[in-house]
N, CA, C and O atoms as CSV, one atom per row, in Angstrom:
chain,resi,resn,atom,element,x,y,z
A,1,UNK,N,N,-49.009,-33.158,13.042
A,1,UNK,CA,C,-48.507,-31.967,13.694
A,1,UNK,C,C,-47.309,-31.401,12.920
A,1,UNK,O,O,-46.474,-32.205,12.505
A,2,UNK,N,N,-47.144,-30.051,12.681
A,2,UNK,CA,C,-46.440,-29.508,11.879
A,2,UNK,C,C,-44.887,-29.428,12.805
A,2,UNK,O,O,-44.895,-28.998,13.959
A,3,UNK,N,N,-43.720,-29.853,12.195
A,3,UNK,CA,C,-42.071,-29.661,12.888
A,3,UNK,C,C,-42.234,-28.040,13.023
A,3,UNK,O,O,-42.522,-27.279,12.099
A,4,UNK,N,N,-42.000,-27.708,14.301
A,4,UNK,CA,C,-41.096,-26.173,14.760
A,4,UNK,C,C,-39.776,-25.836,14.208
A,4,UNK,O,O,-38.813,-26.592,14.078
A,5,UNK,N,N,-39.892,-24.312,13.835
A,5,UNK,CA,C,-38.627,-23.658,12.875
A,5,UNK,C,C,-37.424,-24.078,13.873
A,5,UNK,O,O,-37.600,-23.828,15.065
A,6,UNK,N,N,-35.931,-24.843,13.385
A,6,UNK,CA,C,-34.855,-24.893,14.250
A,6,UNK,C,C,-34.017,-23.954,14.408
A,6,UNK,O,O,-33.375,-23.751,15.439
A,7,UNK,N,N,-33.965,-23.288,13.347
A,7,UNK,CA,C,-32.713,-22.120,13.025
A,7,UNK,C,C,-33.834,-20.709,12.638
A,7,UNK,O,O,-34.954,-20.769,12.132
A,8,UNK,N,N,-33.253,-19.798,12.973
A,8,UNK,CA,C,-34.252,-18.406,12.554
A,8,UNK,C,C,-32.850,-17.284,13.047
A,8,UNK,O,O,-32.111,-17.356,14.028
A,9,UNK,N,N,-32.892,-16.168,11.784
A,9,UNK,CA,C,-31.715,-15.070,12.341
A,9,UNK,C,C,-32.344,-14.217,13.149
A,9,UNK,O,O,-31.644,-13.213,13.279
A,10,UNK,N,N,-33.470,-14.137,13.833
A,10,UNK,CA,C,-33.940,-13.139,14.589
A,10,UNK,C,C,-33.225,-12.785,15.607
A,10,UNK,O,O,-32.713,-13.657,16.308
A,11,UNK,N,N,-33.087,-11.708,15.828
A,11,UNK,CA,C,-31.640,-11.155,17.084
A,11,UNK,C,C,-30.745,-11.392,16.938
A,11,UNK,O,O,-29.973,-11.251,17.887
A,12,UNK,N,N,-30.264,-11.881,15.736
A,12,UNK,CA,C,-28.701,-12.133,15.380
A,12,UNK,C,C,-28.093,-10.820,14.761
A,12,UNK,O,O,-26.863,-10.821,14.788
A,13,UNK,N,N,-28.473,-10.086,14.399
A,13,UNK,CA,C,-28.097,-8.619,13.906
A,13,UNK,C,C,-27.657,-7.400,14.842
A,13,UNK,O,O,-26.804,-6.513,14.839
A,14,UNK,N,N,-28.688,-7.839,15.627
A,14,UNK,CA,C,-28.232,-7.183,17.279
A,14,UNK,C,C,-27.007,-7.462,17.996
A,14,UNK,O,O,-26.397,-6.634,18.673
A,15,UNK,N,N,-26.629,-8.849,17.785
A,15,UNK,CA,C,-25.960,-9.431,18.898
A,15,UNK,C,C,-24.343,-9.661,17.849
A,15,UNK,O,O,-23.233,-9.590,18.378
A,16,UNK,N,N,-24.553,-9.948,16.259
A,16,UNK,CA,C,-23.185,-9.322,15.834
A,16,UNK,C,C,-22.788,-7.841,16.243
A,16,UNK,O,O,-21.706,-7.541,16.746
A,17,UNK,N,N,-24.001,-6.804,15.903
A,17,UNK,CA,C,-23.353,-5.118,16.061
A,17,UNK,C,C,-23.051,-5.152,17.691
A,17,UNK,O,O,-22.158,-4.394,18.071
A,18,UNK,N,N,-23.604,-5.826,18.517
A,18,UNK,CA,C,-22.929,-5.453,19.993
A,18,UNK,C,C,-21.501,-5.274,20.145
A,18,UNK,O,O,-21.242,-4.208,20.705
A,19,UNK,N,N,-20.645,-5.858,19.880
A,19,UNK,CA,C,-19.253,-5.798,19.518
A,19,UNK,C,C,-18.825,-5.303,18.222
A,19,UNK,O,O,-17.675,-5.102,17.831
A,20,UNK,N,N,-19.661,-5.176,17.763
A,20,UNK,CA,C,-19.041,-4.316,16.396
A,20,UNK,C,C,-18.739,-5.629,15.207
A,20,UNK,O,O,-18.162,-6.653,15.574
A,21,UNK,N,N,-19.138,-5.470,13.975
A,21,UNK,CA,C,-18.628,-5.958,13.143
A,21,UNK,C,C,-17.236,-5.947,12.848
A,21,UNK,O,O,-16.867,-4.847,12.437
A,22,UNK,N,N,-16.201,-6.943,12.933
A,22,UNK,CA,C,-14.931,-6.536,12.859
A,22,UNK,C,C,-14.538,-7.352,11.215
A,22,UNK,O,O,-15.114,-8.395,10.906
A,23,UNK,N,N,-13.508,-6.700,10.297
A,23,UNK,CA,C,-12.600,-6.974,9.639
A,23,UNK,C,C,-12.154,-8.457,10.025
A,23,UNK,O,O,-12.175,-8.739,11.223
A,24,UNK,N,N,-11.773,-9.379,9.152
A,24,UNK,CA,C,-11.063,-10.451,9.794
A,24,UNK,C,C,-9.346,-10.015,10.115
A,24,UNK,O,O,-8.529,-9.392,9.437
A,25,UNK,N,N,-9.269,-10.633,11.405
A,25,UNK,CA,C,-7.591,-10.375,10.692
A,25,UNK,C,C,-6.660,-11.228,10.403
A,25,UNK,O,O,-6.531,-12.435,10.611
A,26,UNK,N,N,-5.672,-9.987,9.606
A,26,UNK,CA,C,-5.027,-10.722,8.437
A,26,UNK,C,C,-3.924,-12.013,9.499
A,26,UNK,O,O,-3.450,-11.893,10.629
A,27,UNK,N,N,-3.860,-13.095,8.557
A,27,UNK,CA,C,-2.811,-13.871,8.818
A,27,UNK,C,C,-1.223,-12.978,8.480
A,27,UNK,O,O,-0.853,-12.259,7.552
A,28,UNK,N,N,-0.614,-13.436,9.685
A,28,UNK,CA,C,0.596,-13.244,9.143
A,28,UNK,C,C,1.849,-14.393,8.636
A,28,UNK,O,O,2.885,-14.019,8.086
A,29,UNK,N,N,1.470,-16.108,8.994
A,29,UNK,CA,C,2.244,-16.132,7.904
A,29,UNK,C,C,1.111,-17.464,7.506
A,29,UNK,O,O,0.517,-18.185,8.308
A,30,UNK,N,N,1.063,-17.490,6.215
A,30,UNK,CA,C,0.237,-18.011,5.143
A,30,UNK,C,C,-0.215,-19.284,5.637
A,30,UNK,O,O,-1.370,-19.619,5.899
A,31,UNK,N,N,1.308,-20.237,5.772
A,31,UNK,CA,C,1.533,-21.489,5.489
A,31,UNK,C,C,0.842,-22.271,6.987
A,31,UNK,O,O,0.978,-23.482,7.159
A,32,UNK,N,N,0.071,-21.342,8.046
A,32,UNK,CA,C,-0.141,-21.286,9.275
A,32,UNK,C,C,-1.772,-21.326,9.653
A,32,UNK,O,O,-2.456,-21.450,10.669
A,33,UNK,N,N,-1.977,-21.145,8.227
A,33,UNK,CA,C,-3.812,-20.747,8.219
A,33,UNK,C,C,-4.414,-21.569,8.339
A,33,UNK,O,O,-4.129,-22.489,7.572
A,34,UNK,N,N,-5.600,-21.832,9.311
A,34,UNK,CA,C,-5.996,-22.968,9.739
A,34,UNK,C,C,-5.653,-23.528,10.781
A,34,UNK,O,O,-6.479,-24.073,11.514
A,35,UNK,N,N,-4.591,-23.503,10.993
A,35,UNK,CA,C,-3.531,-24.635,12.201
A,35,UNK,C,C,-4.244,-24.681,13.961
A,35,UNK,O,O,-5.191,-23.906,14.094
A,36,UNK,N,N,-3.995,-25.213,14.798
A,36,UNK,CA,C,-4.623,-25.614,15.519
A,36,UNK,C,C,-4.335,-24.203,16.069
A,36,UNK,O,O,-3.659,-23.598,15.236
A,37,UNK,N,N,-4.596,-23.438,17.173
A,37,UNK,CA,C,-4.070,-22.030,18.176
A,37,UNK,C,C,-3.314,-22.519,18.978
A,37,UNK,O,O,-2.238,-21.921,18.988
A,38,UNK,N,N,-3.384,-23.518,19.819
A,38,UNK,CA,C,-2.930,-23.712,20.828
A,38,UNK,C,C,-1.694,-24.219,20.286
A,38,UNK,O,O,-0.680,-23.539,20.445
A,39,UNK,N,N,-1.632,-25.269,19.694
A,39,UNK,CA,C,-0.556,-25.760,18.627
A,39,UNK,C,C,0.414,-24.629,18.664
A,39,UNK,O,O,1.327,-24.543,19.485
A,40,UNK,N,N,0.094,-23.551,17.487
A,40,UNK,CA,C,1.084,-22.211,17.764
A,40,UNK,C,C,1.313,-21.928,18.360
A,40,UNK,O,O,2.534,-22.083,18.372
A,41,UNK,N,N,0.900,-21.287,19.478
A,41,UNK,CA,C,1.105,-20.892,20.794
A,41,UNK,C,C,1.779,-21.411,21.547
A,41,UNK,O,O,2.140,-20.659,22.452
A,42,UNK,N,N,2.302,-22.848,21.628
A,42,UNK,CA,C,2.927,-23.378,22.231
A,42,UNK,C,C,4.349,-23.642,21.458
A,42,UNK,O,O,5.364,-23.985,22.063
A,43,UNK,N,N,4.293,-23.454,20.156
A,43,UNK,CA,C,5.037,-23.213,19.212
A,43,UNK,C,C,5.963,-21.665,19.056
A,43,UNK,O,O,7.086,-21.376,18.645
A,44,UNK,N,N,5.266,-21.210,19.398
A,44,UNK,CA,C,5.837,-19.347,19.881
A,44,UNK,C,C,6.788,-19.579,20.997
A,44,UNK,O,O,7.958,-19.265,20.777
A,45,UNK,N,N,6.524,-20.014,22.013
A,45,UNK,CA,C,7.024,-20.491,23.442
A,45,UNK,C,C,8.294,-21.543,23.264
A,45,UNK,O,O,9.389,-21.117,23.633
A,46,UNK,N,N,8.232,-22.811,22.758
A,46,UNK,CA,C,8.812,-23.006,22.171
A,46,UNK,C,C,10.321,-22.845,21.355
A,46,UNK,O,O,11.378,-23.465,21.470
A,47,UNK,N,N,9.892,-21.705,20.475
A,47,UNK,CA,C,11.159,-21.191,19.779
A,47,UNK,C,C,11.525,-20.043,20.839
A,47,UNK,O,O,12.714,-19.798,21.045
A,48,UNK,N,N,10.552,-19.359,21.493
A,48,UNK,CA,C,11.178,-18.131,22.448
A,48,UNK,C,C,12.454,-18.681,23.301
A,48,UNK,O,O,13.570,-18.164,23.352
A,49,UNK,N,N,11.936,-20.035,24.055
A,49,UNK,CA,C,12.917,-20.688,24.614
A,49,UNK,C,C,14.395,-21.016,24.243
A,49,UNK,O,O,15.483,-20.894,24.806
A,50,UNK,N,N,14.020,-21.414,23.233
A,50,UNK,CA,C,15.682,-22.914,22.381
A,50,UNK,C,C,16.590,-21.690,22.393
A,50,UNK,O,O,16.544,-20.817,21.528
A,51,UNK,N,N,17.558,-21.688,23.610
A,51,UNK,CA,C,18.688,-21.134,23.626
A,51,UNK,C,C,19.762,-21.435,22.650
A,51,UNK,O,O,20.659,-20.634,22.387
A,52,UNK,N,N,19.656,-22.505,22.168
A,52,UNK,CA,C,20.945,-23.151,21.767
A,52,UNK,C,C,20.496,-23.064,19.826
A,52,UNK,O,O,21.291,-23.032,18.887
A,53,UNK,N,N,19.131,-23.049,19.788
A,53,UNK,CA,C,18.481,-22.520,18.605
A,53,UNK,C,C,18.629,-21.103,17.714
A,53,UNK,O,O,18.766,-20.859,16.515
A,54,UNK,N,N,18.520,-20.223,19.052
A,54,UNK,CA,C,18.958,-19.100,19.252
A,54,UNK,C,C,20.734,-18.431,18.595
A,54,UNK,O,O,21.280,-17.815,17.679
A,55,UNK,N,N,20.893,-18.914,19.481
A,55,UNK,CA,C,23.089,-19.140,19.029
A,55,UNK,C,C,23.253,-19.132,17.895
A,55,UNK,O,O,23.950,-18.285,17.335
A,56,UNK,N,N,22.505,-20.297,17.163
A,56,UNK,CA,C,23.003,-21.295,16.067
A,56,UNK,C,C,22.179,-19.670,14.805
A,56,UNK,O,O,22.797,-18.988,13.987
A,57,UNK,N,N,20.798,-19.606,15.157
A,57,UNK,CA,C,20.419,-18.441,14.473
A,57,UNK,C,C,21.019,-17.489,14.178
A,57,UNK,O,O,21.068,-17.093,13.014
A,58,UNK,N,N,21.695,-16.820,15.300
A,58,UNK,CA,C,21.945,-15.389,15.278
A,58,UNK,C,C,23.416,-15.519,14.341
A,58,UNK,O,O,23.573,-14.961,13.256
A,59,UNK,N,N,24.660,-16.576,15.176
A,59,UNK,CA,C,25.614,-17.072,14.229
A,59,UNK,C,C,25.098,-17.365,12.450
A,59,UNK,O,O,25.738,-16.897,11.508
A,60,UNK,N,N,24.474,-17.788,12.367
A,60,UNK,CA,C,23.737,-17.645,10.722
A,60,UNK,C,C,23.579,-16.269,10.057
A,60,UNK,O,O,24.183,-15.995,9.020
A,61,UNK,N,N,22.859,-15.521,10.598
A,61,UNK,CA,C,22.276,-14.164,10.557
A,61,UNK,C,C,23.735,-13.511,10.315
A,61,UNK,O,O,23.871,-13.004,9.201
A,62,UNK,N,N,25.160,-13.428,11.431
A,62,UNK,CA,C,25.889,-13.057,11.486
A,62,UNK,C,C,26.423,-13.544,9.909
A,62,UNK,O,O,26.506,-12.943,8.838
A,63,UNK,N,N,26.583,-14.264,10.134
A,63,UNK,CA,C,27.505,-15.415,8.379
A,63,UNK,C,C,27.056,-14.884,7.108
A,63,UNK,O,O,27.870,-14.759,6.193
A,64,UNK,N,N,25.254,-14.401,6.888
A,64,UNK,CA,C,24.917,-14.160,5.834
A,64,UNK,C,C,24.820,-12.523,5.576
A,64,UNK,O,O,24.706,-12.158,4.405
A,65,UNK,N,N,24.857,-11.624,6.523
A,65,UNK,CA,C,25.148,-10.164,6.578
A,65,UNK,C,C,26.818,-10.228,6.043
A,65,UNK,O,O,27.197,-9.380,5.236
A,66,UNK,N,N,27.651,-11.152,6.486
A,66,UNK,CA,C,29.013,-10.597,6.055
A,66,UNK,C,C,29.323,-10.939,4.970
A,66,UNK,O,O,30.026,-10.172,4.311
A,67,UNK,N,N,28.895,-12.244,4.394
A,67,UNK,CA,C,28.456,-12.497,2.820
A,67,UNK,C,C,28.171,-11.540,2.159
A,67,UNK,O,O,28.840,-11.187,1.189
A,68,UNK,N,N,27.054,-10.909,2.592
A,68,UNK,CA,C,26.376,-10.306,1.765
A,68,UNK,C,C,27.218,-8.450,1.286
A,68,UNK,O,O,27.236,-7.776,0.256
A,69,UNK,N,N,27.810,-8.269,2.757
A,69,UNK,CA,C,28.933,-7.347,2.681
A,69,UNK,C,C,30.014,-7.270,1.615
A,69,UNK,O,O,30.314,-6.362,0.840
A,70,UNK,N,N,30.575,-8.647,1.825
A,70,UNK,CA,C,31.601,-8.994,0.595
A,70,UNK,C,C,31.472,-8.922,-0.505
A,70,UNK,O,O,32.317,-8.377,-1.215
A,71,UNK,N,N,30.250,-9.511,-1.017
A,71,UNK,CA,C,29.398,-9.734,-2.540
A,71,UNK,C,C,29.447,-7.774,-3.063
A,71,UNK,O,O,29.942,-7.257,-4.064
A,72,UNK,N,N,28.780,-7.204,-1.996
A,72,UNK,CA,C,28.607,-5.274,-2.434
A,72,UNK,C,C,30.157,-5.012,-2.538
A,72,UNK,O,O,30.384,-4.233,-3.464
A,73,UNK,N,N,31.343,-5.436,-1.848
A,73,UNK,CA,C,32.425,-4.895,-2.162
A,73,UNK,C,C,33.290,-5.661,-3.400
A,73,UNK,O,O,34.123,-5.127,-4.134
A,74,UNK,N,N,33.046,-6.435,-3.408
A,74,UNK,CA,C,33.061,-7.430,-5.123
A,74,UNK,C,C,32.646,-6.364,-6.165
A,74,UNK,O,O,33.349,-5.925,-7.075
A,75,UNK,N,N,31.248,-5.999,-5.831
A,75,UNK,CA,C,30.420,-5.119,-6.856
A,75,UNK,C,C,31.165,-3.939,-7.571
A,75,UNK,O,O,31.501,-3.655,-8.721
A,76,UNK,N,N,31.279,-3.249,-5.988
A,76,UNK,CA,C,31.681,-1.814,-6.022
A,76,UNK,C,C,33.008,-1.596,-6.043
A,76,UNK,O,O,33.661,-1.801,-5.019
A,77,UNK,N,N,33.755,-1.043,-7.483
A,77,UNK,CA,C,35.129,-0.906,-7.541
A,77,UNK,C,C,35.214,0.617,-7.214
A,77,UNK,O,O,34.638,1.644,-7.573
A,78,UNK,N,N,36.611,0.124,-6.017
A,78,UNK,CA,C,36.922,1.523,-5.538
A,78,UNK,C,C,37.864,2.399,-6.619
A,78,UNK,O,O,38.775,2.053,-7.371
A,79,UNK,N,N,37.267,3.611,-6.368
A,79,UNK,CA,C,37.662,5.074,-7.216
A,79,UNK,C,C,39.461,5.663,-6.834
A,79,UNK,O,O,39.849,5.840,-5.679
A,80,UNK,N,N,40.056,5.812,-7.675
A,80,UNK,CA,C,40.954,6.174,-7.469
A,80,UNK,C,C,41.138,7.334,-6.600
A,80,UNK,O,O,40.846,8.400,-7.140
A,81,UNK,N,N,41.660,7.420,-5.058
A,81,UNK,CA,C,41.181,8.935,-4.329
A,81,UNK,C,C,42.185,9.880,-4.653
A,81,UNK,O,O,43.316,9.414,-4.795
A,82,UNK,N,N,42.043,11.033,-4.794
A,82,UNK,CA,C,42.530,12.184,-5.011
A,82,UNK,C,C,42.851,13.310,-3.836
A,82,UNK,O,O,42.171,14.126,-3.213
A,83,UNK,N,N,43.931,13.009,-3.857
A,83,UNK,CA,C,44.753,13.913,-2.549
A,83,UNK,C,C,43.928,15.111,-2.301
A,83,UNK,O,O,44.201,15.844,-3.252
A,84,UNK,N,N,43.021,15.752,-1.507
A,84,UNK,CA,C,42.151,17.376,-1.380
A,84,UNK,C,C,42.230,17.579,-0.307
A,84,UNK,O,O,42.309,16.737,0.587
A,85,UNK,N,N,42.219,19.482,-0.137
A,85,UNK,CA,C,42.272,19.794,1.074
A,85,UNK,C,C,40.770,19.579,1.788
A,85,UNK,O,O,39.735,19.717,1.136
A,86,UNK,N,N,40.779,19.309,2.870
A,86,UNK,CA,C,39.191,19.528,3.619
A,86,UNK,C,C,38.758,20.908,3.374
A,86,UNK,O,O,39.671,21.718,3.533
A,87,UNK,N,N,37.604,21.418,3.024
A,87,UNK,CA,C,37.496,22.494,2.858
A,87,UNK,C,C,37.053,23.072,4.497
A,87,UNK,O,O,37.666,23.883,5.191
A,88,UNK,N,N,36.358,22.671,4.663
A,88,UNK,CA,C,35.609,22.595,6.684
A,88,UNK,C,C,36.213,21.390,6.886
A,88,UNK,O,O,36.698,20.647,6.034
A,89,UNK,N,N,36.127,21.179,8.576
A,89,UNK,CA,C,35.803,19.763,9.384
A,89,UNK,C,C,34.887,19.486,9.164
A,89,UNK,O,O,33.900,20.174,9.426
A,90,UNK,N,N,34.849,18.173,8.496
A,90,UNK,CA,C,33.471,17.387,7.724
A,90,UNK,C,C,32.220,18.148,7.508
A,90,UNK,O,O,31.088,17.665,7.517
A,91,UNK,N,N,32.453,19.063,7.364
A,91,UNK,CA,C,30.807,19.867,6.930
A,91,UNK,C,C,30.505,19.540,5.626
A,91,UNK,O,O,29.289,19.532,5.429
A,92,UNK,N,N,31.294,19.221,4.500
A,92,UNK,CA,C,30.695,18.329,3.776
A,92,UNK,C,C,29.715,17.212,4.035
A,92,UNK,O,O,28.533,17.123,3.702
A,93,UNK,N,N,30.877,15.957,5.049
A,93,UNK,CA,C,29.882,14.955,5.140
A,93,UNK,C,C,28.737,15.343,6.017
A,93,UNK,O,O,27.645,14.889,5.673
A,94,UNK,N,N,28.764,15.895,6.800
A,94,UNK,CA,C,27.585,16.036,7.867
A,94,UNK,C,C,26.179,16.417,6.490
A,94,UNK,O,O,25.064,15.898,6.424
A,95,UNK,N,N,26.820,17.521,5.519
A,95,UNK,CA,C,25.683,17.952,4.765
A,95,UNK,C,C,25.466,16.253,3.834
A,95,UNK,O,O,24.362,15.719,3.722
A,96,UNK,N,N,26.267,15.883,3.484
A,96,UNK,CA,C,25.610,14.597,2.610
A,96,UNK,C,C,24.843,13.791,3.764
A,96,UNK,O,O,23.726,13.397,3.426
A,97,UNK,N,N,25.147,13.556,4.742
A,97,UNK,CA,C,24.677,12.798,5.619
A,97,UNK,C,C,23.154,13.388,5.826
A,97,UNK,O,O,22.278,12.525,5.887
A,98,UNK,N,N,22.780,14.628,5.928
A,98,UNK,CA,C,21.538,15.153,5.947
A,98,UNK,C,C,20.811,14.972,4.661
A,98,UNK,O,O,19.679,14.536,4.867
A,99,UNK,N,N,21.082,15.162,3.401
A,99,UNK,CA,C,20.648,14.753,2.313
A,99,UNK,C,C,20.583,14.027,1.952
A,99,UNK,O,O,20.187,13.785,0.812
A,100,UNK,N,N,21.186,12.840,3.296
A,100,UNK,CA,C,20.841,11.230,2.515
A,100,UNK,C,C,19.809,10.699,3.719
A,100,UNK,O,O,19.387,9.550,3.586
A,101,UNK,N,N,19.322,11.568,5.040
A,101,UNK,CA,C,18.409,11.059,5.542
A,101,UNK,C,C,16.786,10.850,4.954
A,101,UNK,O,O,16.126,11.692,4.344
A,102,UNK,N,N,16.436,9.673,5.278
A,102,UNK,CA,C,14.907,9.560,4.496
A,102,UNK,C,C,13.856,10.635,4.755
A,102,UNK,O,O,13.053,10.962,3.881
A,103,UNK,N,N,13.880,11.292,6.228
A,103,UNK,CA,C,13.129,11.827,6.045
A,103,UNK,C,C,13.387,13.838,5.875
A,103,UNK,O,O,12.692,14.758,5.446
A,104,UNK,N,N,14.749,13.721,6.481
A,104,UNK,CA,C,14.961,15.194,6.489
A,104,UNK,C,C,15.803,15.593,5.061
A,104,UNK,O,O,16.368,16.685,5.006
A,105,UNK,N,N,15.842,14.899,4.215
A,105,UNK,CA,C,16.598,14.744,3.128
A,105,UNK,C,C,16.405,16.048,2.540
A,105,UNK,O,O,17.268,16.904,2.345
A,106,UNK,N,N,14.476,16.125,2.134
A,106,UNK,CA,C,13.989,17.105,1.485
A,106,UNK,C,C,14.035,18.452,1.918
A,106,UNK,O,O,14.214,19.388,1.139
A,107,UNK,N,N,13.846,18.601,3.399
A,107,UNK,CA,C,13.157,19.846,3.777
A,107,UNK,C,C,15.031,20.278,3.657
A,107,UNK,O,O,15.327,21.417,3.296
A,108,UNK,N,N,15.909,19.473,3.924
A,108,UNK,CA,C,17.506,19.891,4.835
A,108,UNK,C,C,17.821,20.739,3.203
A,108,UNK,O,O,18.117,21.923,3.041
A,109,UNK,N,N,17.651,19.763,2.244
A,109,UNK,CA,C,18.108,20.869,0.667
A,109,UNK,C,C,17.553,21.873,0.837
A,109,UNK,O,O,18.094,22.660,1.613
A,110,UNK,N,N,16.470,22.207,0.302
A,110,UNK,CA,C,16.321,23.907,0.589
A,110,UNK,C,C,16.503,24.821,1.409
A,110,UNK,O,O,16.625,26.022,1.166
A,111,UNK,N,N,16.535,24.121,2.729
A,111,UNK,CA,C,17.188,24.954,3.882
A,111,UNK,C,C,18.495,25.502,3.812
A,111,UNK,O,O,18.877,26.632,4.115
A,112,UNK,N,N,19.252,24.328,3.276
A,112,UNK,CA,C,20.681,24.708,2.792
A,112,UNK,C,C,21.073,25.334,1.560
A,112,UNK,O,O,22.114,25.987,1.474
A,113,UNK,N,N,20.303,25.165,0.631
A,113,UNK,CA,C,20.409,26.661,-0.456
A,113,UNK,C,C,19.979,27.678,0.335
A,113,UNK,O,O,20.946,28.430,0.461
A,114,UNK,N,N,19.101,28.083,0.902
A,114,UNK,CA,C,18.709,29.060,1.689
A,114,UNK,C,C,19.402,29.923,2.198
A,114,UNK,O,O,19.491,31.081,1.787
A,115,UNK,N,N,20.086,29.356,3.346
A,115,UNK,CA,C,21.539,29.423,3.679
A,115,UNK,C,C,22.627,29.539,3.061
A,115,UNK,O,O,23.413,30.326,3.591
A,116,UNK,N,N,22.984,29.026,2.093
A,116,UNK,CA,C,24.335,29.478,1.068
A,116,UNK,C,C,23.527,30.485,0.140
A,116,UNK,O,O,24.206,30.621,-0.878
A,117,UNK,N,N,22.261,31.322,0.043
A,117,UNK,CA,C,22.036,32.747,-0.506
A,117,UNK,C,C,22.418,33.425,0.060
A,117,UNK,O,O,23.477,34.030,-0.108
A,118,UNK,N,N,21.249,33.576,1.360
A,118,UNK,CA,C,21.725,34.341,2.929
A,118,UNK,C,C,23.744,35.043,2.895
A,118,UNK,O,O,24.161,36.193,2.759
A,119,UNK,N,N,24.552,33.634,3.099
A,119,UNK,CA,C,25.511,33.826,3.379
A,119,UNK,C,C,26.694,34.573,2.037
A,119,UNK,O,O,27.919,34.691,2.066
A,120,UNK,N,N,25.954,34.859,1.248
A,120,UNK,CA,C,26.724,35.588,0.059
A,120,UNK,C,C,27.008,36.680,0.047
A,120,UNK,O,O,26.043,37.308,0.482
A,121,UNK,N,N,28.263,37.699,-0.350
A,121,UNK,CA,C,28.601,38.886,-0.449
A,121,UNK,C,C,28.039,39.751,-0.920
A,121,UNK,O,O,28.424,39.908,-2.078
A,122,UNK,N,N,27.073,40.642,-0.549
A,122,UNK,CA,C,26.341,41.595,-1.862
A,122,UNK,C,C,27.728,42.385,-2.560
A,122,UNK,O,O,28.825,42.730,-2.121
A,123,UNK,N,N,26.974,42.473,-4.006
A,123,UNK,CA,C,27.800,42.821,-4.672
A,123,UNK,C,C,28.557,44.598,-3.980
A,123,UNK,O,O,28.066,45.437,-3.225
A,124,UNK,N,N,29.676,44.539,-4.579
A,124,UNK,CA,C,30.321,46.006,-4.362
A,124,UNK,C,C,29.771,47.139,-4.956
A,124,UNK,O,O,29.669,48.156,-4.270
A,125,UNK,N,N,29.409,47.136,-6.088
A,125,UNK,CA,C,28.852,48.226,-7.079
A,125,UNK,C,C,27.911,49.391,-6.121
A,125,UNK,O,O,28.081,50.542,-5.718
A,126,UNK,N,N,26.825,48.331,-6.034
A,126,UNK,CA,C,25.680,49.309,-4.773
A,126,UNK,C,C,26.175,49.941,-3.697
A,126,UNK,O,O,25.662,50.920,-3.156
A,127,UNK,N,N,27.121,49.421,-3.392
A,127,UNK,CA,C,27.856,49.945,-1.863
A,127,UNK,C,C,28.723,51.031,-2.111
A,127,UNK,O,O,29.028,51.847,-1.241
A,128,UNK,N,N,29.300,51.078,-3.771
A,128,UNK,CA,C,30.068,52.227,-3.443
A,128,UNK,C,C,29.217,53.232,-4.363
A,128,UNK,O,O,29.749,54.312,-4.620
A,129,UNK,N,N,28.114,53.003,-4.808
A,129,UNK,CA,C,27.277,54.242,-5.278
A,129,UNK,C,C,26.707,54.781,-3.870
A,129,UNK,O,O,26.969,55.923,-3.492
A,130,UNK,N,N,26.271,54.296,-3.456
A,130,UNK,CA,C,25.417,54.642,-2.465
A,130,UNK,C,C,26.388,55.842,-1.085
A,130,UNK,O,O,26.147,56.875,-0.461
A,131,UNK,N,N,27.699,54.677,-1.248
A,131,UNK,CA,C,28.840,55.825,-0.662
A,131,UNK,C,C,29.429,57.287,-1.050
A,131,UNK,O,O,29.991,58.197,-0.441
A,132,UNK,N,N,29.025,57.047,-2.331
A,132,UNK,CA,C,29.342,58.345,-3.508
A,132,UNK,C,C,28.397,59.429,-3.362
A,132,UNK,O,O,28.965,60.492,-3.114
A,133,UNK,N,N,27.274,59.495,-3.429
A,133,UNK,CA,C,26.311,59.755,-3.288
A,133,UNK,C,C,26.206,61.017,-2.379
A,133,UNK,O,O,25.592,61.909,-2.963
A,134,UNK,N,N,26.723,61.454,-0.805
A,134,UNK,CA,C,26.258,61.884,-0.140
A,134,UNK,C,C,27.414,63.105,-0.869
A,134,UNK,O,O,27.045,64.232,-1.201
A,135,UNK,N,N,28.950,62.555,-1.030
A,135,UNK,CA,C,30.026,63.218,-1.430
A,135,UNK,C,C,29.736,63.855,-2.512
A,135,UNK,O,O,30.181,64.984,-2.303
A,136,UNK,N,N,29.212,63.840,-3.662
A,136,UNK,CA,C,28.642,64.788,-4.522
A,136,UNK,C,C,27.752,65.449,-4.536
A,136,UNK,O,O,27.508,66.211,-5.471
A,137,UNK,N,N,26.795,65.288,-3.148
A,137,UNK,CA,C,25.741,66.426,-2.949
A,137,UNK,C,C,26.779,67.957,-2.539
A,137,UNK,O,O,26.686,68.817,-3.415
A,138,UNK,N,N,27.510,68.253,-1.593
A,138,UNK,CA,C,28.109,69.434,-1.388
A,138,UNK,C,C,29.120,70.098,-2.407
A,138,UNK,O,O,29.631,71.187,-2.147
């Protein structure tokens, strides 16, 4: 008597697309791949908890931001400042401050040339021909 087929993909094509073929997804951290789920998961919980883990962290975090503060002012030698009048109340900085945002950086420059055309004196010349003009018709 001949053995019956054990394995066959028939209706398996159906029954992956029912839910959709998905992408795997990505790991996020490497060293984790494989590992048991529940394991993690209880491992997430875990660190959410440790108050005293917590403390000791954030105090770290705190320690290596002000390090790292010090090291940029090590770097950066300050410029000799030069006594100037303000020309505005900070309308300078407000404008650097716009030209140093990531995203309004671009559109804020041309807006602001725009604006310092706009706001310019037309010249005198045209204004006093044009004033002349009516006075030498009679």
């Amino acid at each position: 008597m001949a053995k019956s087929k054990n394995h066959t993909t028939h209706n398996q094509s159906r029954k992956w697309h029912r839910n959709g073929i998905k992408k795997p997804r990505s790991q996020r951290y490497e060293s984790l791949k494989g590992v048991d789920p529940k394991f993690l998961r209880n491992m997430r919980f875990a660190k959410k908890n440790n108050k005293k883990g917590l403390k000791k962290m954030q105090a770290n975090n705190a320690k290596a931001v002000s390090a790292g503060a010090e090291a940029i002012k090590a770097l950066v030698k300050p410029k000799a400042v030069k006594p100037k009048m303000p020309k505005g109340p900070t309308r300078k900085l407000s404008r650097l401050a716009f030209i140093a945002h990531p995203k309004l950086g671009k559109r804020i420059r041309s807006y602001m040339a725009k604006g310092g055309r706009l706001c310019q004196p037309k010249p005198k010349a045209q204004a006093s021909k044009g004033a002349q003009a009516p006075v030498k018709a009679p």
